[in-house]
C-alpha positions as a Python dict, from the first residue, in 0.01 Angstrom:
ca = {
    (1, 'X'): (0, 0, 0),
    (2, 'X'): (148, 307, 146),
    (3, 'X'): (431, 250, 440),
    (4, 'X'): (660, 427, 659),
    (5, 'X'): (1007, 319, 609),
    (6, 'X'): (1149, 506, 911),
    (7, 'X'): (1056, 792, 1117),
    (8, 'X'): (1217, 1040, 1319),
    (9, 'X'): (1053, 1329, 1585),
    (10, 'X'): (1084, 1675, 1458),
    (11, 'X'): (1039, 2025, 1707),
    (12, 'X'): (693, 2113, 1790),
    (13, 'X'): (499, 1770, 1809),
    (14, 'X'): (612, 1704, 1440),
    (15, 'X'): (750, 1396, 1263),
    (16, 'X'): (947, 1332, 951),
    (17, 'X'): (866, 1034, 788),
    (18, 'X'): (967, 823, 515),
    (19, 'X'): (718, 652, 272),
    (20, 'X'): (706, 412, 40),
    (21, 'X'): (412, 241, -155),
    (22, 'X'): (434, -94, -242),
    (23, 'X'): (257, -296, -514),
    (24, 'X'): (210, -656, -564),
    (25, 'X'): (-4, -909, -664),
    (26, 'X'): (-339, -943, -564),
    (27, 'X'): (-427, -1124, -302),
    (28, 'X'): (-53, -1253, -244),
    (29, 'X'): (236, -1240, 40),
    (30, 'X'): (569, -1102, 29),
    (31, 'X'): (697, -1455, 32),
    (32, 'X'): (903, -1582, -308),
    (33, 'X'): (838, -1311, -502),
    (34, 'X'): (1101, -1075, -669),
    (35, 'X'): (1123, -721, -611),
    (36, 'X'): (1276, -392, -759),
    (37, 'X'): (1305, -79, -607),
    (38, 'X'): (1288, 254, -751),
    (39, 'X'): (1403, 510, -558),
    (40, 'X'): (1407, 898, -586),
    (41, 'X'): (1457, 1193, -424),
    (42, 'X'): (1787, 1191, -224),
    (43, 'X'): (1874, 1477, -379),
    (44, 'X'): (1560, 1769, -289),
    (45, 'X'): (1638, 1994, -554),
    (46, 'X'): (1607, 1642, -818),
    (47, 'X'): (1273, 1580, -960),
    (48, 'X'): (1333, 1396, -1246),
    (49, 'X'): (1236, 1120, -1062),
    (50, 'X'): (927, 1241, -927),
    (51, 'X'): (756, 1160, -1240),
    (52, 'X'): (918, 817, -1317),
    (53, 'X'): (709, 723, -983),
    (54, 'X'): (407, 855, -1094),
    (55, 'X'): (400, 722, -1436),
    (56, 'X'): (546, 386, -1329),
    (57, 'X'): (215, 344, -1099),
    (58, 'X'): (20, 443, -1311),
    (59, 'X'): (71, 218, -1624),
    (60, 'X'): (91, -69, -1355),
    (61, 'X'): (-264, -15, -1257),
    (62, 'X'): (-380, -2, -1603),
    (63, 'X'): (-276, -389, -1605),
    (64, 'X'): (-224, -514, -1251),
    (65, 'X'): (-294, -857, -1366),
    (66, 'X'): (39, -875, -1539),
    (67, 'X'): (212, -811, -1213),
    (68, 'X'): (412, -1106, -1072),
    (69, 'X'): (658, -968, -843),
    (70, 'X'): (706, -661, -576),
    (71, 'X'): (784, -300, -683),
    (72, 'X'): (839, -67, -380),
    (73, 'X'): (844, 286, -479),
    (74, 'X'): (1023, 523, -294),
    (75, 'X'): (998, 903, -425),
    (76, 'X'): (1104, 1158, -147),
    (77, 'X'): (1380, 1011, -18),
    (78, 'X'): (1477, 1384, 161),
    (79, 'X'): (1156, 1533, 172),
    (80, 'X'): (1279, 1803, 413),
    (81, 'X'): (1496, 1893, 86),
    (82, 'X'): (1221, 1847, -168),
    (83, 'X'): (934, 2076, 10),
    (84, 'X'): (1228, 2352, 79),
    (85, 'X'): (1353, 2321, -296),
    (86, 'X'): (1757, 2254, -113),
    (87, 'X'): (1937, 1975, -240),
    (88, 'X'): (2102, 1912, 100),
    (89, 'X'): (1899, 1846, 415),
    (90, 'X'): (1761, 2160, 503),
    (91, 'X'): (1924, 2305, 876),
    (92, 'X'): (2185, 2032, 845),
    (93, 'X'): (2342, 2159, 569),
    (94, 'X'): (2442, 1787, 481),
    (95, 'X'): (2423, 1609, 167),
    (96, 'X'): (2209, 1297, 227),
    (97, 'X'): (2376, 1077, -28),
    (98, 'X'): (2721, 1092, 133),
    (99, 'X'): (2518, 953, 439),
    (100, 'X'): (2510, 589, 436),
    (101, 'X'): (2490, 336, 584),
    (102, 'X'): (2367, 517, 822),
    (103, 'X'): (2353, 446, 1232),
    (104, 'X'): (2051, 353, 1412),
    (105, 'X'): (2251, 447, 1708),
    (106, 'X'): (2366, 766, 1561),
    (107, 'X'): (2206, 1112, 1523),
    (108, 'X'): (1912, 1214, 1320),
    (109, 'X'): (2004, 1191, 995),
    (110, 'X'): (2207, 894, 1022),
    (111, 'X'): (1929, 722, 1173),
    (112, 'X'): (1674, 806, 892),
    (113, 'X'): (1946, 617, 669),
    (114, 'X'): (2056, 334, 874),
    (115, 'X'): (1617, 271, 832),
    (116, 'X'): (1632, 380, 454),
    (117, 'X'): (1903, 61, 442),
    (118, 'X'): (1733, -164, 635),
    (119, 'X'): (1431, -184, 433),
    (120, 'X'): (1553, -155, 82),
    (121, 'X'): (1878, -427, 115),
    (122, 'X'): (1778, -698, -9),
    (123, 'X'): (1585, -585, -339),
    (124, 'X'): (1643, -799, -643),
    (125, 'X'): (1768, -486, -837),
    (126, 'X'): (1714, -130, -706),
    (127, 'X'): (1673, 231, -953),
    (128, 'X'): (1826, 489, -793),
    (129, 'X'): (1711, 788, -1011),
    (130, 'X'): (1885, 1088, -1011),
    (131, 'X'): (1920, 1439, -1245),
    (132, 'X'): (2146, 1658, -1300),
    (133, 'X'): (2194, 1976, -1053),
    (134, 'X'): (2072, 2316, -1158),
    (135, 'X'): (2392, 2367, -1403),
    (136, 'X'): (2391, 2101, -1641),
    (137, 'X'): (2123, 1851, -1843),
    (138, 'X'): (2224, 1499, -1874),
    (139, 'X'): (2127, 1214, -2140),
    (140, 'X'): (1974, 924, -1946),
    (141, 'X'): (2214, 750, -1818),
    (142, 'X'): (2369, 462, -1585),
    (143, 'X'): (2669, 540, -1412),
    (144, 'X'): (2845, 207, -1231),
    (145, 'X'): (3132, 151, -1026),
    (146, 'X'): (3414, -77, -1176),
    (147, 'X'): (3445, -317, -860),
    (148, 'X'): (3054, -393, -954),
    (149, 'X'): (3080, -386, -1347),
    (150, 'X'): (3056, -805, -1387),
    (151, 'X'): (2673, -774, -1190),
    (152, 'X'): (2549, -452, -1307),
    (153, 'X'): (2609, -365, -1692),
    (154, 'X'): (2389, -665, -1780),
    (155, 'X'): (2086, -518, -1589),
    (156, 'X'): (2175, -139, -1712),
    (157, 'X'): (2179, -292, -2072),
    (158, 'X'): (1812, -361, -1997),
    (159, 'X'): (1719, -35, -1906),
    (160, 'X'): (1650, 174, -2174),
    (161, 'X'): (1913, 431, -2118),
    (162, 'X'): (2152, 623, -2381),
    (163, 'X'): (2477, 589, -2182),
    (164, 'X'): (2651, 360, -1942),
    (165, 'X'): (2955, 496, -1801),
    (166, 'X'): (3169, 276, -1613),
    (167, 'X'): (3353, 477, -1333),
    (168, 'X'): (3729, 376, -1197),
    (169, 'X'): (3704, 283, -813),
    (170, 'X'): (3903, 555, -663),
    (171, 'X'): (3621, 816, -835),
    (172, 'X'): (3338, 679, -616),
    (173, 'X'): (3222, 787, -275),
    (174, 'X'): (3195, 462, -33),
    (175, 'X'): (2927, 724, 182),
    (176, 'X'): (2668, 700, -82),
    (177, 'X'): (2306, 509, -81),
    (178, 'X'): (2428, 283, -401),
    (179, 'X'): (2826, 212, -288),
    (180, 'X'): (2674, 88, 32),
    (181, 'X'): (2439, -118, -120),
    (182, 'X'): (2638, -282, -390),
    (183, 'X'): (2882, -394, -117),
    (184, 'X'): (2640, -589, 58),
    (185, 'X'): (2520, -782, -213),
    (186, 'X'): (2213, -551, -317),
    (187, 'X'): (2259, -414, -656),
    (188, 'X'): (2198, -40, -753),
    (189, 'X'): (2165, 116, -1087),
    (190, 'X'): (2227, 472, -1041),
    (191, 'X'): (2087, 693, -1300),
    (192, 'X'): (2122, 1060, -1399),
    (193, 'X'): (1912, 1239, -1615),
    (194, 'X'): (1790, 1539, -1726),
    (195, 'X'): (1811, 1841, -1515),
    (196, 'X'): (1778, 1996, -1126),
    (197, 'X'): (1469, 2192, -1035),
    (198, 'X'): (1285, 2069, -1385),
    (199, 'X'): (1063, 1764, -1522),
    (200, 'X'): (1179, 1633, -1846),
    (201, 'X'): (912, 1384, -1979),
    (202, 'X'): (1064, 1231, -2272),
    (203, 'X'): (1325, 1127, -2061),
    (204, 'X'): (1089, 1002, -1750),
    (205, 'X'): (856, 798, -1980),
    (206, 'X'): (1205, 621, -2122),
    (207, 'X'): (1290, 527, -1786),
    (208, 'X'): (946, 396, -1717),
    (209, 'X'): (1021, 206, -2021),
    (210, 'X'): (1341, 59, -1925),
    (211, 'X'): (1229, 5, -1571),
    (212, 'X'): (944, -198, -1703),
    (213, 'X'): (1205, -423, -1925),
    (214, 'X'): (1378, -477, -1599),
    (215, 'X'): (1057, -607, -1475),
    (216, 'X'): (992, -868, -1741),
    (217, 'X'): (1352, -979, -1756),
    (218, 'X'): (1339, -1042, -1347),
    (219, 'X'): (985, -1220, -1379),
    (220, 'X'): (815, -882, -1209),
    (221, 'X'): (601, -837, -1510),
    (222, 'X'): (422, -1062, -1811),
    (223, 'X'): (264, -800, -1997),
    (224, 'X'): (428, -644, -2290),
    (225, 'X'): (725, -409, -2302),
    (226, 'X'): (863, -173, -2513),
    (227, 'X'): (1215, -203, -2712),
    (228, 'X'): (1515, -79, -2544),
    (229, 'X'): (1780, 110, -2686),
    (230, 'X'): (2147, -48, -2714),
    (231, 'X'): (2335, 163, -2479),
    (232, 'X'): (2710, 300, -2547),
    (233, 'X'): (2909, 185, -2316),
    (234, 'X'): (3247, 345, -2188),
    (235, 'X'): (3507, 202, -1962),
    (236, 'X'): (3856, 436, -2040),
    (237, 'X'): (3817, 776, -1881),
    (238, 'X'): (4004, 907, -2174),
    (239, 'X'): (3619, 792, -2380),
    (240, 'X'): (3530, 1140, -2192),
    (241, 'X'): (3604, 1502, -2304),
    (242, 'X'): (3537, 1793, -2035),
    (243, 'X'): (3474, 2145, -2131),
    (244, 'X'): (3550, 2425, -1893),
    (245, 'X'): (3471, 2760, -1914),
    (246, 'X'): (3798, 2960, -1989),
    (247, 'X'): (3661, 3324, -1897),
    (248, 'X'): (3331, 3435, -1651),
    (249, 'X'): (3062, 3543, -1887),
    (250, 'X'): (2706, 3440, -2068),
    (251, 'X'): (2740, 3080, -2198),
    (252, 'X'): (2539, 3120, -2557),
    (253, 'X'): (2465, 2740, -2663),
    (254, 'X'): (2475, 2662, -3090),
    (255, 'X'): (2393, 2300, -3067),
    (256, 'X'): (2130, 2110, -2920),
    (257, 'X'): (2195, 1840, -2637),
    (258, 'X'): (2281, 1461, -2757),
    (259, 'X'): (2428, 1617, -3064),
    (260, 'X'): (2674, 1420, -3263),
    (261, 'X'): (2990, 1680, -3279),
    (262, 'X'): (3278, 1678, -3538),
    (263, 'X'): (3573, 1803, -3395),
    (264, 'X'): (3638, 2144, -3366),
    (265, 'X'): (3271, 2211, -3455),
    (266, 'X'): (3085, 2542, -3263),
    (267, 'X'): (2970, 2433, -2923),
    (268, 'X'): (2858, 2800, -2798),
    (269, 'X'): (2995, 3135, -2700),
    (270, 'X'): (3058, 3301, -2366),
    (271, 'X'): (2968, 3662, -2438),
    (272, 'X'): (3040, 3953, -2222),
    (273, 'X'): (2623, 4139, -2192),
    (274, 'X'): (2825, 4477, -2005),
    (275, 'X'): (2996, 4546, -2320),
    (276, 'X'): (2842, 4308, -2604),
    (277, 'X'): (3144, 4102, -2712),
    (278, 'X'): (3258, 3776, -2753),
    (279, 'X'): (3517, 3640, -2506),
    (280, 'X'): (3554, 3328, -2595),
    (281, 'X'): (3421, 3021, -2828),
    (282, 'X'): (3340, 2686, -2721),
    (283, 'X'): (3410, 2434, -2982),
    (284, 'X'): (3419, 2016, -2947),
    (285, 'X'): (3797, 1868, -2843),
    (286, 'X'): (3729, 1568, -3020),
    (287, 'X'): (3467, 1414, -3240),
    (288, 'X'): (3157, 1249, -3058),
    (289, 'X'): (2813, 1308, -2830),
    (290, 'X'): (2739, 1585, -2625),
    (291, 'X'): (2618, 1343, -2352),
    (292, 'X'): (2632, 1664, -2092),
    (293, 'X'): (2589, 2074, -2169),
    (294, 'X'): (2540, 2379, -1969),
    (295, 'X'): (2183, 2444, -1865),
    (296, 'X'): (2208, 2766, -1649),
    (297, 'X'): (2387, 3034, -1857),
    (298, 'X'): (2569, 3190, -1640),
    (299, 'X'): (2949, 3066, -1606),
    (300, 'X'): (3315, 3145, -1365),
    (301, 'X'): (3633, 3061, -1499),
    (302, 'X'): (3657, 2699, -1494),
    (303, 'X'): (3324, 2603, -1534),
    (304, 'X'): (3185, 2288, -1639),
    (305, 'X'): (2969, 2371, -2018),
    (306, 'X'): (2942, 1998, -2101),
    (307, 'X'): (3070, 1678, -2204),
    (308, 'X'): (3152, 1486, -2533),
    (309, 'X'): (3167, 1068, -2564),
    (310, 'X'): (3413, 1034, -2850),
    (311, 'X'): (3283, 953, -3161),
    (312, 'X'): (3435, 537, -3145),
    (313, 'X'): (3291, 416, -2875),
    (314, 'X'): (2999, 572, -2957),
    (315, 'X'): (3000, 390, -3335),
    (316, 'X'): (3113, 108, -3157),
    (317, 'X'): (2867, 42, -2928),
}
């Protein structure tokens, strides 16, 4: 059933609104059952998402009887942004993830996510799905602050994903849509994968996957579910290699992304296309994944091309 979170008047008789379909048993209440969110779309120029919604739905229709629980969908969560291809809110020029939690007293954006708040709080476990921007293509991937480690890595471990990468404290932004939530008791798995601007199936049908694991393991869902993949896990920022562009120029990738690197093996070039030479090559710090590389070719000084899990934790884990 299709609802309006929130809702806000726009100029010229208009409103923007913000939907979300929820699906649950037939012929039941909201009362005593479990619920997960998946939620999408903060980011307008992040579709990744888009499809983990519609696949989601649609495999859930295909057995509806095996549904015990709530699942509230929630794909445009800045549709201004989405239907204008900006990741910001459009006019605003504000990022909507360093928006929350919002004030239903306050203006017009902070309005839209003091509602946003209000009606997904209080989710058993929420899916906040998120890609890459335009730059970069990421493995999928669950990304968790440290102060919420103990009550989230056992539900990310259930979620199908490649990577979890535990953040330090001081890294995360209390103004986002999952900070805000974790601290009042509703728990968030922020995910990033793929890429900005671009559908990447594979990845979108894993997530559906691991979403669907989460399901059975929170008594959402009785049918069958797919194996999930044991995740690598990383907790020291020094697990992390970052590799910055050292001269402006045409970043020429030689490996494929999720490689396993040795170290010091060819990563790419940056080539100079005025005068056909090679200004620089890009080759792994250390031995490990290529969790992260450079999707738009193009690169300034400084960069970001990708970046490599070392090789232990990734054995490890």
């Amino acid at each position: 059933m299709v609802e309006i979170v929130t809702s806000v008047g726009l100029p010229i008789d208009e409103k923007l609104m913000i939907k979300k379909n929820r699906i649950m048993p037939e012929g039941g209440d909201s009362t005593g059952y479990k619920r997960i969110s998946v939620v999408t779309g903060i980011h307008g120029d992040e579709l990744e998402g888009q499809y983990v919604c519609y696949e989601l739905q649609r495999r859930i229709e295909l057995e509806k009887d095996k549904l015990t629980g709530i699942v509230d969908i929630y794909p445009a969560m800045n549709p201004l942004g989405i239907d204008s291809i900006t990741r910001g809110i459009p006019a605003f020029d504000l990022d909507m993830n360093r928006l929350f939690p919002g004030n239903i007293d306050g203006n017009m954006t902070e309005y839209i996510a003091a509602g946003i708040m209000s009606d997904v709080q209080g989710s058993d476990c929420v899916v906040d799905i998120h890609a890459s921007n335009i730059y970069l293509t990421e493995i999928p991937q669950i990304r968790i602050n440290e102060l919420h480690e103990e009550k989230l890595v056992p539900l990310a471990k259930e979620a199908n994903v490649d990577f979890i990468w535990v953040h330090g404290a001081s890294t995360v932004l209390e103004a986002t849509f999952a900070h805000s939530l974790n601290s009042i008791g509703t728990p968030v798995l922020v995910v990033e994968m793929g890429v900005g601007m671009r559908l990447t199936k594979e990845y979108g049908n894993q997530m559906v996957d691991g979403i669907f694991s989460l399901m059975k393991k929170m008594g959402i869902w009785s049918g069958e579910v797919a194996p999930v993949k044991k995740p690598m896990i990383s907790k020291n920022p020094s697990d992390v290699s970052y590799l910055n562009a050292t001269s402006s120029g045409l970043f020429v990738p030689e490996v494929k992304h999720g490689a396993m690197l040795a170290e010091g093996e060819l990563i790419g070039r940056i080539v100079d296309p005025l005068c056909g030479k090679i200004l620089d090559e890009v080759r792994a710090p250390q031995a490990g994944l290529l969790f992260t590389i450079r999707d738009y070719p193009i690169v300034d000084e400084g960069s970001l091309m990708g970046r490599i899990l070392k090789e232990e934790v990734c054995i490890h884990e």
